[in-house]
C-alpha positions in Angstrom: 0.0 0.0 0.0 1.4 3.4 -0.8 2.0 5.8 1.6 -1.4 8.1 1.1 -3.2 5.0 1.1 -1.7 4.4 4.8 -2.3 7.7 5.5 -6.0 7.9 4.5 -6.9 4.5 5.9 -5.5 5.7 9.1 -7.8 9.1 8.9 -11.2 6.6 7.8 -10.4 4.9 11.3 -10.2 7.9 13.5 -13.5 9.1 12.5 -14.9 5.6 13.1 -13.2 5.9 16.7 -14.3 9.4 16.9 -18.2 8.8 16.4 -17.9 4.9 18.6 -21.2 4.7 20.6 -19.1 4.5 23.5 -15.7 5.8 23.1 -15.7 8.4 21.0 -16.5 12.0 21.3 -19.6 13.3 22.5 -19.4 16.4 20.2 -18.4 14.3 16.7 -20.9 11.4 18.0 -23.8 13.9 18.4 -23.3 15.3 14.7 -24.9 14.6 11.5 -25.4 15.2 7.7 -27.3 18.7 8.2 -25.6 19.9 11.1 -22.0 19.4 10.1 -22.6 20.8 6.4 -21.9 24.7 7.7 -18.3 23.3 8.7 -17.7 21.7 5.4 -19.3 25.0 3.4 -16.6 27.0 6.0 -13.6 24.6 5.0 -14.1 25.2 1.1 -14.3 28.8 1.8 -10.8 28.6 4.4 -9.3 26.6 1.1 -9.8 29.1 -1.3 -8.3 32.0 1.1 -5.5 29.8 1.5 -4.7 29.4 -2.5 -5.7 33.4 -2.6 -2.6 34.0 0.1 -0.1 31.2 -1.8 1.3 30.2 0.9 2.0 26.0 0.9 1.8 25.2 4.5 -1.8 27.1 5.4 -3.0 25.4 2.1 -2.0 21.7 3.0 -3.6 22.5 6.3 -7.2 23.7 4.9 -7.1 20.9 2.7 -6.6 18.2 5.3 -9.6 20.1 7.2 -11.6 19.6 3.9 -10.9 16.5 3.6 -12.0 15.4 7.2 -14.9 17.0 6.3 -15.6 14.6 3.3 -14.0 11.9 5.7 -16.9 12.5 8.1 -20.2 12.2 5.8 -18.6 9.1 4.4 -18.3 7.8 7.8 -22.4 9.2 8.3 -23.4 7.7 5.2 -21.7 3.8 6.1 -23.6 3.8 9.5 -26.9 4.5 7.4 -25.6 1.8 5.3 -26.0 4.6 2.6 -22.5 4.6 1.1 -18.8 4.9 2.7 -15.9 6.6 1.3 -14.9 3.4 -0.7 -17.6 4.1 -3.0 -17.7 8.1 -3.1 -14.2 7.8 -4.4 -15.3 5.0 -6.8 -18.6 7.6 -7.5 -16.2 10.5 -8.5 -13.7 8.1 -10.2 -16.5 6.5 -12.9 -18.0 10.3 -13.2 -15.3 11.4 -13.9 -13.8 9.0 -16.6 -17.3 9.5 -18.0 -17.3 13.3 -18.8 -13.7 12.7 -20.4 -14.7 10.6 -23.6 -11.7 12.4 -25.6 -9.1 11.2 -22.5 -10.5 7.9 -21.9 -12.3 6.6 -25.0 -10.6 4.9 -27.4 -12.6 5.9 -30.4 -12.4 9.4 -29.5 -8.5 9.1 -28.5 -7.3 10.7 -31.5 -10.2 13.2 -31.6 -8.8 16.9 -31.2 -8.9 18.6 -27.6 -10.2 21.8 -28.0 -13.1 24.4 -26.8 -15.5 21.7 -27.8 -14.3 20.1 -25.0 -16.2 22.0 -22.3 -19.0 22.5 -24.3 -19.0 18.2 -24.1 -18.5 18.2 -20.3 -21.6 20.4 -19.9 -23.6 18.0 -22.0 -22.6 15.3 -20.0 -23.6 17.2 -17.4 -26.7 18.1 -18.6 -27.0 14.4 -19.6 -27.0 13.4 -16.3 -28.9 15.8 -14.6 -31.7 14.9 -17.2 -31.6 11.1 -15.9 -31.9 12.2 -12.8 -34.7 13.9 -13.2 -33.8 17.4 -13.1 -35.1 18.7 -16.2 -34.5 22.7 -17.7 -31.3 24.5 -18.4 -31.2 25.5 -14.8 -32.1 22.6 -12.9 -30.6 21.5 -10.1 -28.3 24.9 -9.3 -28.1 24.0 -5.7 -29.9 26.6 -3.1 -27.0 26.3 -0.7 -24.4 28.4 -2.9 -23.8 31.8 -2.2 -26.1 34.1 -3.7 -23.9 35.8 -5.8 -22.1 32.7 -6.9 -25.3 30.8 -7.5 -26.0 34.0 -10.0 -23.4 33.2 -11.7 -24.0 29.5 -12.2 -27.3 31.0 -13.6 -26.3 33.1 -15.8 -23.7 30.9 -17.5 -26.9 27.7 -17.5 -28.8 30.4 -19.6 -26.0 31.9 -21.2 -25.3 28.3 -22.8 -29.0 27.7 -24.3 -28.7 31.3 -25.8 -30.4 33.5 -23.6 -27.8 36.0 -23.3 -27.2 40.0 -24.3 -24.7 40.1 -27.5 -22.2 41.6 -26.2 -20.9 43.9 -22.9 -22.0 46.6 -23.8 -25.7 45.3 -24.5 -25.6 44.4 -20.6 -23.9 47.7 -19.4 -27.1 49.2 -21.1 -29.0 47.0 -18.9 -27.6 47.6 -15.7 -27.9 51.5 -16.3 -31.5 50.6 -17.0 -32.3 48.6 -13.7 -30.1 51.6 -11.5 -32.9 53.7 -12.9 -35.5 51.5 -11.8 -34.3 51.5 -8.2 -33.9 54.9 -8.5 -37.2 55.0 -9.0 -38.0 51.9 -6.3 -36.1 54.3 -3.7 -38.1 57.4 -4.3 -41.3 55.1 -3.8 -40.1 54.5 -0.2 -41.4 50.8 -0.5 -39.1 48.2 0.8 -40.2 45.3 -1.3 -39.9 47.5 -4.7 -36.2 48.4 -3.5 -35.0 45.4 -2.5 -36.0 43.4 -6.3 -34.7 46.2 -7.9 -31.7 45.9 -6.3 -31.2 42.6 -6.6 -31.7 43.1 -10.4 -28.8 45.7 -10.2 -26.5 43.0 -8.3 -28.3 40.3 -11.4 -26.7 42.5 -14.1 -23.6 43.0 -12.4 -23.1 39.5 -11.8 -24.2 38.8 -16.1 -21.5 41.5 -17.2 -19.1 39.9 -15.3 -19.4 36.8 -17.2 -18.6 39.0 -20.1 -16.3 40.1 -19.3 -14.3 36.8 -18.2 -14.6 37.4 -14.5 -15.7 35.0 -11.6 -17.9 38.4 -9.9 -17.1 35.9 -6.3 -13.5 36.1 -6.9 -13.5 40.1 -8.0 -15.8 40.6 -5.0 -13.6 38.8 -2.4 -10.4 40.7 -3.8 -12.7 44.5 -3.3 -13.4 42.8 0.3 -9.7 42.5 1.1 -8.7 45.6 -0.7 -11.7 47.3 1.6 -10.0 45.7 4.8 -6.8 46.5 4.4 -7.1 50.3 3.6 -9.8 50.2 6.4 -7.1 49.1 9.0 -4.4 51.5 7.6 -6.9 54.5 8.2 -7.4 53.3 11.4 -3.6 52.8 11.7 -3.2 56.5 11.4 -6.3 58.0 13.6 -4.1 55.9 16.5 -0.5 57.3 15.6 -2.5 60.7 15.5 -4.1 60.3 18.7 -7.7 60.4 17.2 -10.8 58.6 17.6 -13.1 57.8 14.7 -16.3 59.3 16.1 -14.3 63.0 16.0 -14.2 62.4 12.2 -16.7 64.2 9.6 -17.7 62.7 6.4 -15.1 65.2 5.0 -12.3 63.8 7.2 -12.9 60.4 6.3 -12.6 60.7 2.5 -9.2 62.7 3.4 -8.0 60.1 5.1 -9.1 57.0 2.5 -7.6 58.9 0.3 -4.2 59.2 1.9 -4.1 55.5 2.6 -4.5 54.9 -0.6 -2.0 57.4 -1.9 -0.1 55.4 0.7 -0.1 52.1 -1.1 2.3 50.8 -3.5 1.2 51.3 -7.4 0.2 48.4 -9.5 2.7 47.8 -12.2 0.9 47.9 -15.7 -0.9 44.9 -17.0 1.5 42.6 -18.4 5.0 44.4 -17.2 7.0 42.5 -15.1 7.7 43.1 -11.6 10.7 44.6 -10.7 13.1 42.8 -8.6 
């Protein structure tokens, strides 16, 4: 047995220990599918900061969480007599194989590898979802995502049947049109009326992302960081200052973003080289 064989057969048997009626842990013995799945939503998130950051050993870390995580509804799903991780990996293994015809077929071995490629992955996809019963361009789009990145998955499901604006500009148009209409929703005063319209605005933005090439989770969780950071270097300078932030006006406070800002080190230009 290799050595990650060893090493994963040893993980499979501490959750088993961990969740025994009688000598595991209260805590992990009291969990189940529903109440664990934050944890494993929470993990995938900690993942992707730790790729965001580059940094190996934080990475390696997250991952191992995330996989405990998968670790521990396999271990759920074999004392339901459901499935165990033997046959998730065997699950993922066939699935995969399946949506790679041009890999792993041999009458297709020779066929070229190119843009059709995803377009045959998403038929497979589509394939499948249809056999299970989930039937429409946007079936199955699960609930739990985040709303802006279940948008997303939207938008691109739509996008792929045709239902899209020609171009960037077509959906810059529209996003100028529905900041009218909560314009409009605001001066109404009615909640209801300003929250749709609003959530159209964020719709568009998410739609002219995909236009553009841009994963609107990823540009959003880069604005978030970008936000914190200058955040903390404003309130950097009120301490060295000896100020406190409820003597600031609104004036005071765009002085003072500004200066942080003015603070930071300029980009280089898109596609120099960084100098060393």
């Amino acid at each position: 047995m290799s050595a990650a064989g060893e090493q994963l057969d040893a993980l499979l048997e501490l959750m088993a220990r961990l969740r025994d009626p009688e000598r595991g842990c209260p805590w992990d013995r009291a969990q189940d599918f529903a109440s664990i799945a934050p944890y494993t939503i929470e993990e995938a998130y900690e993942v992707a900061e730790a790729i965001a950051q580059q940094a190996a050993a934080p990475l390696r870390d997250e991952l191992g969480d995330l996989l405990f995580q998968v670790v521990f509804h396999a271990q759920l799903g074999a004392e339901r007599g459901w499935f165990d991780f033997s046959a998730i990996a065997a699950g993922i293994h066939d699935k995969l194989v399946r949506r790679h015809p041009h890999v792993f077929a041999p009458s297709t071995a020779s066929a070229p590898v190119s843009g059709g490629s995803a377009l045959d992955w998403e038929a497979h996809k589509a394939g499948e979802r249809a056999a299970a019963g989930a039937v429409g361009a946007l079936a199955a789009v699960p609930l739990a995502l985040p709303a802006l990145a279940r948008a997303a998955k939207l938008s691109r499901r739509a996008a792929r049947v045709g239902f899209d604006w020609p171009d960037e500009q077509a959906v810059r148009a529209k996003i100028a049109e529905e900041l009218r209409e909560t314009e409009a929703a605001v001066a109404s005063g009615i909640r209801g009326d300003i929250e749709e319209e609003l959530g159209d605005v964020l719709f568009a933005l998410v739609n002219w992302a995909r236009q553009l090439g841009i994963d609107p989770e990823q540009a959003l969780r880069l604005a978030n960081a970008k936000f914190e950071r200058r955040f903390g270097g404003m309130e950097t300078l009120l301490v060295q200052r000896g100020m406190e932030p409820a003597e600031l006006s609104a004036e005071a406070w765009e002085t003072l973003w500004q200066e942080v800002k003015a603070l930071e080190k300029p980009r280089p230009p898109p596609g120099s080289s960084p100098v060393q």
